[in-house]
PyMOL CGO cylinders between C-alpha atoms (Angstrom):
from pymol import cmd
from pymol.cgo import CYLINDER

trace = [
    CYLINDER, -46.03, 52.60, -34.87, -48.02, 52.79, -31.50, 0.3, 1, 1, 1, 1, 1, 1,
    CYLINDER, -48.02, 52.79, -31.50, -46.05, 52.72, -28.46, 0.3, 1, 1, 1, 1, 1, 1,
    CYLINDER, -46.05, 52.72, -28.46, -47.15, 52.70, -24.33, 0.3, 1, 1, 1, 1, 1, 1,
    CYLINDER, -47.15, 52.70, -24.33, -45.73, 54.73, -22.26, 0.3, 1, 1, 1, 1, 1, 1,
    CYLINDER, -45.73, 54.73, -22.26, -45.59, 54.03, -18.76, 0.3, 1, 1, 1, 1, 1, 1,
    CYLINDER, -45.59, 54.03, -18.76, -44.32, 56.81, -15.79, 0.3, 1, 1, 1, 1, 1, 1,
    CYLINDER, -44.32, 56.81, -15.79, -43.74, 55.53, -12.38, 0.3, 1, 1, 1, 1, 1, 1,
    CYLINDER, -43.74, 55.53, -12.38, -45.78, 52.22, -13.05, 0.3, 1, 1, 1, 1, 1, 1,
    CYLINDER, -45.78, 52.22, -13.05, -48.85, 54.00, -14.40, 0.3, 1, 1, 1, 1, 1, 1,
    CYLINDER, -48.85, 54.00, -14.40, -49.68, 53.99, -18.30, 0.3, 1, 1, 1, 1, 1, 1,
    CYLINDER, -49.68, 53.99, -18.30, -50.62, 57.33, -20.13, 0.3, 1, 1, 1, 1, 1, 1,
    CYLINDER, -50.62, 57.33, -20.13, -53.65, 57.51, -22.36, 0.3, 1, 1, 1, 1, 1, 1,
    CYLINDER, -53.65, 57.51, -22.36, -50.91, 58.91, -24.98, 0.3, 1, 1, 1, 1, 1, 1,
    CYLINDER, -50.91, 58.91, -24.98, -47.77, 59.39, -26.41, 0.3, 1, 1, 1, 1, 1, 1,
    CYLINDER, -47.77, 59.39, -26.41, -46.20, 62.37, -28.17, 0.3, 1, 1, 1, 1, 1, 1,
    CYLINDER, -46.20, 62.37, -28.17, -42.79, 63.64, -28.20, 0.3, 1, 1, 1, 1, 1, 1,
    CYLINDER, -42.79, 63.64, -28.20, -43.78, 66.20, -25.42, 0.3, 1, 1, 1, 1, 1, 1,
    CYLINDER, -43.78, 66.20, -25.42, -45.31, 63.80, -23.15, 0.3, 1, 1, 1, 1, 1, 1,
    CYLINDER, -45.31, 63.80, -23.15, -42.59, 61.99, -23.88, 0.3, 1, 1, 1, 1, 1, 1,
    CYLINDER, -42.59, 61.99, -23.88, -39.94, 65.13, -22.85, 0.3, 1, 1, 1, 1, 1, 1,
    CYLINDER, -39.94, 65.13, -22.85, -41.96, 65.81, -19.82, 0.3, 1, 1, 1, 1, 1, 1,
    CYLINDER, -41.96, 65.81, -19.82, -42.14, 62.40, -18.73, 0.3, 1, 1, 1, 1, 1, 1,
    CYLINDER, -42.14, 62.40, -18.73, -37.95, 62.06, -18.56, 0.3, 1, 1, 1, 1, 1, 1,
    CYLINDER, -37.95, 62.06, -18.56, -37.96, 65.65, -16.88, 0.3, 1, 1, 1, 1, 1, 1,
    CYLINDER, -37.96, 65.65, -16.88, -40.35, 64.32, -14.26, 0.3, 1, 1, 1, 1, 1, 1,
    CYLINDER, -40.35, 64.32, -14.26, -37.90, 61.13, -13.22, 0.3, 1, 1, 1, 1, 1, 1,
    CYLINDER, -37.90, 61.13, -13.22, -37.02, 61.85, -9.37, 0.3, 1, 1, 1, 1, 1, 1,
    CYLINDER, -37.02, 61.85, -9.37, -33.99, 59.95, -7.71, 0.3, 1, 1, 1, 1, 1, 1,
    CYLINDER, -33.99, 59.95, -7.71, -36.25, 57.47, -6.16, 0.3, 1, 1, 1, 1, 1, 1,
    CYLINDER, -36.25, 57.47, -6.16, -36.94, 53.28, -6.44, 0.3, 1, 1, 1, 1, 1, 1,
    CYLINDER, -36.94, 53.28, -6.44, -40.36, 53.79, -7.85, 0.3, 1, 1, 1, 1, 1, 1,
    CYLINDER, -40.36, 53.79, -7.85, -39.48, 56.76, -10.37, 0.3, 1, 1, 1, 1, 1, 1,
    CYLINDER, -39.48, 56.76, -10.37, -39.11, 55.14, -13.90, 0.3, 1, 1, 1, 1, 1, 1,
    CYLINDER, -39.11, 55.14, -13.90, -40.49, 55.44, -17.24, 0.3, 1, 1, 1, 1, 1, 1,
    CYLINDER, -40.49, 55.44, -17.24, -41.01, 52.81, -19.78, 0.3, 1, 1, 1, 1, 1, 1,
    CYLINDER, -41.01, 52.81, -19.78, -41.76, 52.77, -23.55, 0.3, 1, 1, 1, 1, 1, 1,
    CYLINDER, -41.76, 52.77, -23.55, -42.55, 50.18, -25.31, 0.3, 1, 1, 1, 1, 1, 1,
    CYLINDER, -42.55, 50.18, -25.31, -43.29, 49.40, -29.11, 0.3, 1, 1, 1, 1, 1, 1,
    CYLINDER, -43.29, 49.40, -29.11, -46.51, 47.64, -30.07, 0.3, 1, 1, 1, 1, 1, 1,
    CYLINDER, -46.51, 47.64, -30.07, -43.97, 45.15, -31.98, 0.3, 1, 1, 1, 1, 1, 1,
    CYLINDER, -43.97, 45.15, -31.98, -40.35, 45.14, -31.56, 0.3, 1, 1, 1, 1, 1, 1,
    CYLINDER, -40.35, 45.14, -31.56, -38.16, 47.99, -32.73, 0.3, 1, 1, 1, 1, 1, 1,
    CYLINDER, -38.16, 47.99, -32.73, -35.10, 46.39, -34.01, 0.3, 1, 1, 1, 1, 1, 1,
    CYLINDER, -35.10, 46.39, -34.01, -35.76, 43.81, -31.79, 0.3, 1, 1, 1, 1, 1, 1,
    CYLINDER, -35.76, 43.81, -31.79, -36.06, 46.06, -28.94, 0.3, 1, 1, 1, 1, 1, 1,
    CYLINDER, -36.06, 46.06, -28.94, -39.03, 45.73, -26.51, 0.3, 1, 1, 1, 1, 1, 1,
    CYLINDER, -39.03, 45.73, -26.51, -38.68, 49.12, -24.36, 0.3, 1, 1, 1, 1, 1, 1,
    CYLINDER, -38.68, 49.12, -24.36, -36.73, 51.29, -23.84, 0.3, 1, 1, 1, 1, 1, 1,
    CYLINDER, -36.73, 51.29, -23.84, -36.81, 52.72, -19.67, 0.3, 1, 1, 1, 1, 1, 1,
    CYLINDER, -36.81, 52.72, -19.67, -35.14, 54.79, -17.68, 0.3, 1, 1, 1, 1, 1, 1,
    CYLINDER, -35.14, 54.79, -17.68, -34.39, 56.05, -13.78, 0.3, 1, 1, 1, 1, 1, 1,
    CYLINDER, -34.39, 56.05, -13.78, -32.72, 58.02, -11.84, 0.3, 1, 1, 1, 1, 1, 1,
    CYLINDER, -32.72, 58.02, -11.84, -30.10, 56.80, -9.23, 0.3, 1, 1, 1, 1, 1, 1,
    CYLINDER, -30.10, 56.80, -9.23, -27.30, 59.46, -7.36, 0.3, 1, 1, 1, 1, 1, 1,
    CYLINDER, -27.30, 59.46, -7.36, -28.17, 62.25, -10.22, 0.3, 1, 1, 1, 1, 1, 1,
    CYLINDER, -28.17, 62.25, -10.22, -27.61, 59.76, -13.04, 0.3, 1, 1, 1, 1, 1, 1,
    CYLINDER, -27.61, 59.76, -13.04, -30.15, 58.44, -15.16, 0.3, 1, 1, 1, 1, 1, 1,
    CYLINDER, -30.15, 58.44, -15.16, -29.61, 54.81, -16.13, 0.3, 1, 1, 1, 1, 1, 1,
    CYLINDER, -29.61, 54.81, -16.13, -31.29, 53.83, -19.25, 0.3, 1, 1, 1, 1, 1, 1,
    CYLINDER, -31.29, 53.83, -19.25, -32.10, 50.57, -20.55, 0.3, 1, 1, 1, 1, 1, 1,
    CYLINDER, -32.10, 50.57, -20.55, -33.32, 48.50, -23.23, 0.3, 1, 1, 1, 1, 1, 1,
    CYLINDER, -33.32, 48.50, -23.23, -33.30, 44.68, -24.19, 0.3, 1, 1, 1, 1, 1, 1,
    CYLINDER, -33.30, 44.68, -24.19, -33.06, 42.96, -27.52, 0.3, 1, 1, 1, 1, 1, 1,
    CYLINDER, -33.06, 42.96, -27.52, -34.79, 39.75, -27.73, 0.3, 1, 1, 1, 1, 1, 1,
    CYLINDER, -34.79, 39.75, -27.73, -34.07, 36.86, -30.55, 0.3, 1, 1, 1, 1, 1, 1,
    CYLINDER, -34.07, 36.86, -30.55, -36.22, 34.14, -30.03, 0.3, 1, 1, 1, 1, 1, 1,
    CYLINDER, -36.22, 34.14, -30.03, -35.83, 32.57, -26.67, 0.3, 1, 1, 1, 1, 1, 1,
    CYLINDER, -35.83, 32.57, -26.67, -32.63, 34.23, -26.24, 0.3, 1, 1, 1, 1, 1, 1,
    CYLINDER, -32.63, 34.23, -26.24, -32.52, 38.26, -25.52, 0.3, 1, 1, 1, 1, 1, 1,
    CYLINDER, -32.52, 38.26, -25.52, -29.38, 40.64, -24.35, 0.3, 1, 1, 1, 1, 1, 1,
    CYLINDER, -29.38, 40.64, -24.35, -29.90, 43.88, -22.17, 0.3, 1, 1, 1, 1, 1, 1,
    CYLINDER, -29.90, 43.88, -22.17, -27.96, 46.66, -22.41, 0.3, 1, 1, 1, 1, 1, 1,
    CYLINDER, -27.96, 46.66, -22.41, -27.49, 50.05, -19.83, 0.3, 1, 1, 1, 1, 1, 1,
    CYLINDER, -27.49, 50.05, -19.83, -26.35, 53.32, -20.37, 0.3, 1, 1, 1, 1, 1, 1,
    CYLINDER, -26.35, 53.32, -20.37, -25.40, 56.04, -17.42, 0.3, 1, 1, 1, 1, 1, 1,
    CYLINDER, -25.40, 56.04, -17.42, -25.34, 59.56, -17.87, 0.3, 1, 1, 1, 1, 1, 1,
    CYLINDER, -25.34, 59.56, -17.87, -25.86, 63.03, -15.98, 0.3, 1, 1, 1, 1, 1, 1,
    CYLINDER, -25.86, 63.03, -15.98, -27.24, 64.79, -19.43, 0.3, 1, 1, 1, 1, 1, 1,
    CYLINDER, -27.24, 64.79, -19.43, -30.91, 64.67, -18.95, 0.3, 1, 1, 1, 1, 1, 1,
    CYLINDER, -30.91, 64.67, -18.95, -31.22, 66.08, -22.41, 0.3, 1, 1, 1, 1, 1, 1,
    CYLINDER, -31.22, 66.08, -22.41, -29.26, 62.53, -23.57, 0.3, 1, 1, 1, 1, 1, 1,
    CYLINDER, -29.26, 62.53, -23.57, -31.37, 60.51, -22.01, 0.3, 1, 1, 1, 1, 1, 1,
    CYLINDER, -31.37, 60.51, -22.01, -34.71, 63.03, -23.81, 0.3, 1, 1, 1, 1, 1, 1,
    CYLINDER, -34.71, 63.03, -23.81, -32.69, 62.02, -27.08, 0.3, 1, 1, 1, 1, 1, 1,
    CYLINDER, -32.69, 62.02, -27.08, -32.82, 58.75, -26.75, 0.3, 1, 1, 1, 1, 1, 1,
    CYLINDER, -32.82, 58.75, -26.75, -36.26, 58.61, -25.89, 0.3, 1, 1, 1, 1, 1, 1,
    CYLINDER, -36.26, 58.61, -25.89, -37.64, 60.64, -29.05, 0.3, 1, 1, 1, 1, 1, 1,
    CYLINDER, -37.64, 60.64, -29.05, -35.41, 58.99, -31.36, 0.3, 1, 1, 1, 1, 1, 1,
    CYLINDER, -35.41, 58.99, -31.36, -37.03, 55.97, -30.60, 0.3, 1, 1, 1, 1, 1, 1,
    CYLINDER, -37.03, 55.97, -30.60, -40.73, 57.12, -30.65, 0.3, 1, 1, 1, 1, 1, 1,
    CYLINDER, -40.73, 57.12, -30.65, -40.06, 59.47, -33.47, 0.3, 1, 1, 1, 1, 1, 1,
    CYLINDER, -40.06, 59.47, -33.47, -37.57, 57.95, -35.53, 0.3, 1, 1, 1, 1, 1, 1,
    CYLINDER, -37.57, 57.95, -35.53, -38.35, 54.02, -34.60, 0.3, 1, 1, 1, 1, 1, 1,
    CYLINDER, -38.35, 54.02, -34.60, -34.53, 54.25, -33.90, 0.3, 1, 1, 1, 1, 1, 1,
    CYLINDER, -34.53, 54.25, -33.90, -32.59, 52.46, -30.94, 0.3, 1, 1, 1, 1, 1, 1,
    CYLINDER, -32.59, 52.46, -30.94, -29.65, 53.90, -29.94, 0.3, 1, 1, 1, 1, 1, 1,
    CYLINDER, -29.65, 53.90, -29.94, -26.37, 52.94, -31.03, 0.3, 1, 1, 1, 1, 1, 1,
    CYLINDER, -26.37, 52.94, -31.03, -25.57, 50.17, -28.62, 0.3, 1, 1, 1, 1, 1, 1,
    CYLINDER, -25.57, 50.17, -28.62, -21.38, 50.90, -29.12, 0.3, 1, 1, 1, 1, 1, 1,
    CYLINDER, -21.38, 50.90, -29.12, -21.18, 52.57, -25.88, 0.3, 1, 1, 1, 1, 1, 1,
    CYLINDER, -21.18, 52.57, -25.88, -23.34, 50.93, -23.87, 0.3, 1, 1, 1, 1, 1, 1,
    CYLINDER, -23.34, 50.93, -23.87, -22.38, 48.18, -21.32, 0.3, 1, 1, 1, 1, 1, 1,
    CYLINDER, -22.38, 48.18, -21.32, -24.00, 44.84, -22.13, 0.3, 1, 1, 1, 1, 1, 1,
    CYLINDER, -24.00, 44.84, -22.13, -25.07, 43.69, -18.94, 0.3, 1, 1, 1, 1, 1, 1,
    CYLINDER, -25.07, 43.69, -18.94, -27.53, 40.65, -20.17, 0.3, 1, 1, 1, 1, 1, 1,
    CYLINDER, -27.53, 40.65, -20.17, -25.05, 38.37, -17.33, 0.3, 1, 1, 1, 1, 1, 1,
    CYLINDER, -25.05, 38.37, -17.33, -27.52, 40.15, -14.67, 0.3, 1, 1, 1, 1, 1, 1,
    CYLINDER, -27.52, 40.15, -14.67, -30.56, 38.20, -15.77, 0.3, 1, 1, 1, 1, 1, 1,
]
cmd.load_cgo(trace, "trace")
């Protein structure tokens, strides 16, 4: 599956699992520090997958989309190596994570 990865609003010419390490490493605590990946079709119905960095914890996100209708869902953690697990199980393993302990926060849209 092809995927585009974008860091701090600027797409990469490529993706690979150590762009994709260095690209969470590189997240600063700052409003324009992000990074976004998206499938070329939906992965489990999810169209990215992004993260950021906001009073040392990363806040990662992804949305789910069904139709017209979608839900979001956020994570917050310290672990930067988390968040890097995340992101390569969904390039590498077309995998979203398990949504369990995440907060659905779709009531923000």
């Amino acid at each position: 599956m092809n995927f585009k990865l974008m860091v701090d609003g600027e797409v990469l010419p490529e993706v690979s699992v150590q762009v994709l390490k260095n690209a969470v490493t590189s997240i600063y605590d700052d409003v324009g520090s992000f990074i976004v990946l998206e499938p070329q079709t939906p992965l489990e119905s999810s169209i990215y997958l992004q993260a950021a960095l906001n009073d040392n914890s990363y806040m990662i996100e992804t949305r789910l989309v069904f139709g017209e209708e979608f839900s979001h869902y956020r994570y917050t953690t310290s672990d930067v190596n988390e968040v890097t697990n995340f992101f390569v199980a969904y390039y590498r393993d077309n995998k979203i994570p398990d949504l369990k302990r995440w907060d659905n926060v779709t009531d923000e849209f």
